[in-house]
C-alpha positions in Angstrom: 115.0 62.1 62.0 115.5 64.8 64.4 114.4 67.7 62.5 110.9 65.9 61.8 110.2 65.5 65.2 111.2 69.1 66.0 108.9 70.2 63.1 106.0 68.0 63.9 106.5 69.3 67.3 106.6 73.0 66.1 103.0 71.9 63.9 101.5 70.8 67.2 102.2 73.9 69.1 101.2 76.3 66.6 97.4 74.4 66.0 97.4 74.6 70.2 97.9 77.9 69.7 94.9 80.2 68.7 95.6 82.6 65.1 94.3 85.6 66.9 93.0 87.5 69.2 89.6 87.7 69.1 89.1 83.6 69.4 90.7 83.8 72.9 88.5 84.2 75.6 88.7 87.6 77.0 86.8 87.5 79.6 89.0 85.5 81.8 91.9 87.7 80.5 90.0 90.7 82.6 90.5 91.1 86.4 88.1 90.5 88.9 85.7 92.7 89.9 86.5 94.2 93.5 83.9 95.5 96.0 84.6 98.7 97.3 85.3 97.9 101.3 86.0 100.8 104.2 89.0 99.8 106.1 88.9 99.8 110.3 91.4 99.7 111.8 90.8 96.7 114.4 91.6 99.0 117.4 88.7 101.0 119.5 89.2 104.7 119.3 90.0 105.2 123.0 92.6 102.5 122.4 94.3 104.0 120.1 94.1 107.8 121.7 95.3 106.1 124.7 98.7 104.4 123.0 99.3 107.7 121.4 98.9 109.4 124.8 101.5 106.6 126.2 103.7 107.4 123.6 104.6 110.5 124.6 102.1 112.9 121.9 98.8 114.4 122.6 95.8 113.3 121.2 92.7 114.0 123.3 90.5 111.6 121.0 90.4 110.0 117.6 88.4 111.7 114.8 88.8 109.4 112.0 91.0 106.3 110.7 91.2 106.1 107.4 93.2 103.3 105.4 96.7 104.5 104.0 96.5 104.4 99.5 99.4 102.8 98.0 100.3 101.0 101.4 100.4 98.1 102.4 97.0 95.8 103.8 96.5 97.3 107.7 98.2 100.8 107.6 96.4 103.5 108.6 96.0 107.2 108.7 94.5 108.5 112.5 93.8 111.9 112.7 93.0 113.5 116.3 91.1 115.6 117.8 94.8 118.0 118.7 94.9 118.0 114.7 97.9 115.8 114.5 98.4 112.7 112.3 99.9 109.8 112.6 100.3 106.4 111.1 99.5 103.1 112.6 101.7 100.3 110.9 101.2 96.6 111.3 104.7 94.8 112.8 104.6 91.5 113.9 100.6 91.0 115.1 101.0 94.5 116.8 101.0 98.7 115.8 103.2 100.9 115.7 102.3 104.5 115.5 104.4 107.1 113.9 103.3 110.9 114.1 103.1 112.1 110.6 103.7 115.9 109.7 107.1 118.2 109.8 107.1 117.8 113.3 
């Protein structure tokens, strides 16, 4: 008796499962589309010149924030007007900056 449950078990599967490919539904295999967003960085520019400044590296004023690829959500690339870098990382609801570069 045990085997004929485990085969009419094995039957039930297989006829739940679809014979190929094409009879699955593909389109909710696909990912969703995304809508290409710009990032900002949720800090004004003087802010951000300003913390730099505090920090102990020259800025004079921000030229751009960009978002940092491959990192995580609310990293960011600032570049300023001296021509240095520097990354702004989110830690614990505040950010950090770290000068970026051989410096």
């Amino acid at each position: 008796m045990r085997y004929s449950v485990r085969s009419s078990l094995r039957r039930a599967w297989a006829s739940a499962i679809p014979t190929s490919i094409a009879a699955m539904n593909t389109s909710a295999l696909r990912a969703p589309e995304t809508t290409a967003t710009t990032a900002r960085l949720p800090l004004p520019d003087a802010t951000v010149a300003r913390t730099i400044h505090r920090i102990g590296y020259a800025c004079g004023r921000v030229v751009s924030t960009t978002g940092v690829d491959g990192a995580a959500d609310g990293v960011f690339k600032i570049t300023c007007s001296s021509g240095d870098s520097y990354q702004a990382t989110p830690v614990r609801g505040r950010y950090h900056f770290r000068r970026l570069g051989s410096h």
